[in-house]
N, C-alpha and C positions, 0 to 999 in steps of 0.2 A: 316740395314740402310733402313730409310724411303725413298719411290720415289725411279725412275729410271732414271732420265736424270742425276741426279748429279748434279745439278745447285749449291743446298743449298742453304743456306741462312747467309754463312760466318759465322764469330766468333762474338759468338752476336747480331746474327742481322743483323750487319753491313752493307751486298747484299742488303739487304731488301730497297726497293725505298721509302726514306721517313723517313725510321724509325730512320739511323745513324742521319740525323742530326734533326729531332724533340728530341733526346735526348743530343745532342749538345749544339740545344737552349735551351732546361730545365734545364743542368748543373748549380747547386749553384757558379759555377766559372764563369760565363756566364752572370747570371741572379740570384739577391737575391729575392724568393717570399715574397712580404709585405701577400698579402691574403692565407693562408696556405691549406684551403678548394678547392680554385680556385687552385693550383699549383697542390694538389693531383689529382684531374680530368683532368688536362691536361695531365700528367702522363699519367694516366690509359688511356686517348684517345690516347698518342703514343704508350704505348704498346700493344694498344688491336690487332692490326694485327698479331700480334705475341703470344698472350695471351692465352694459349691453358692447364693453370695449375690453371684458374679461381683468380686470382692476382687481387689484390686492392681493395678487396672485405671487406668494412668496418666490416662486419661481425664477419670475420677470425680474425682479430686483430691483422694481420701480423701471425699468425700461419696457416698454412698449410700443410693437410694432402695428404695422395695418393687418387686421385680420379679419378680412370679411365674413366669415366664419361666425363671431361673435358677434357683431350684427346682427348676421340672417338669423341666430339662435336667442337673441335677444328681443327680435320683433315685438314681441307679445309684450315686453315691456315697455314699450313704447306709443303698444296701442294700435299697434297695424299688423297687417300678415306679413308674411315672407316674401309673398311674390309683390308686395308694398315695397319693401327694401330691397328685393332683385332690380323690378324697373327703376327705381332711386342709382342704383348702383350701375345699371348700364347705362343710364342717362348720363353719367359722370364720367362713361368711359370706367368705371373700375367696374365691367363684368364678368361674367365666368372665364374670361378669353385674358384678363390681365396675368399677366405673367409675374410668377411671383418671385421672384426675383428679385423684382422690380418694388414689390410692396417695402422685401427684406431693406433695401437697400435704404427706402424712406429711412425706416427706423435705425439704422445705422447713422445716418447722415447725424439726426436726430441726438445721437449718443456724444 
């Protein structure tokens, strides 16, 4: 487990100040987007506090691989440091030493 106060951040987010109901008001039961450009940015501005797997990223194309990368650089939103999510990551075996390749391939499988 990430952090030591045990605060967390609930199921989904949900603790998170802000975040439950910016996705509340984005809900299609809520609000229908006429502009579908404008709808996806706003998204990506409610979940970027929490966004620590690099998401929304037009790039990806909705696929997404393992990239410890976005982790270690998202720590801060999670509420822990870096070297918090390094020992998390070699505990798991997925440390500096995993070959990435190997990540790639997850996300393949995945596709």
């Amino acid at each position: 487990m990430l952090g030591s106060d045990g605060a967390g951040l609930g199921f989904l987010g949900a603790a998170h100040d802000g975040f439950a109901g910016a996705l509340t008001r984005l809900s299609p039961a809520v609000e229908s987007p006429a502009d579908t450009g404008q709808y996806a940015r706003r998204v990506a501005d409610a979940i970027d506090p929490l966004n620590v797997a690099g998401l929304c990223r037009p790039e990806q194309a909705n696929w997404y691989g393992i990239d410890n990368a976005d982790l270690l650089a998202g720590a801060g939103k999670l509420g822990v440091s870096r070297a918090e999510v390094e020992r998390l990551l070699e505990s798991l075996g997925l440390g500096p030493g995993v070959d990435d390749a190997r990540q790639r391939s997850a996300a393949t499988v995945a596709r």
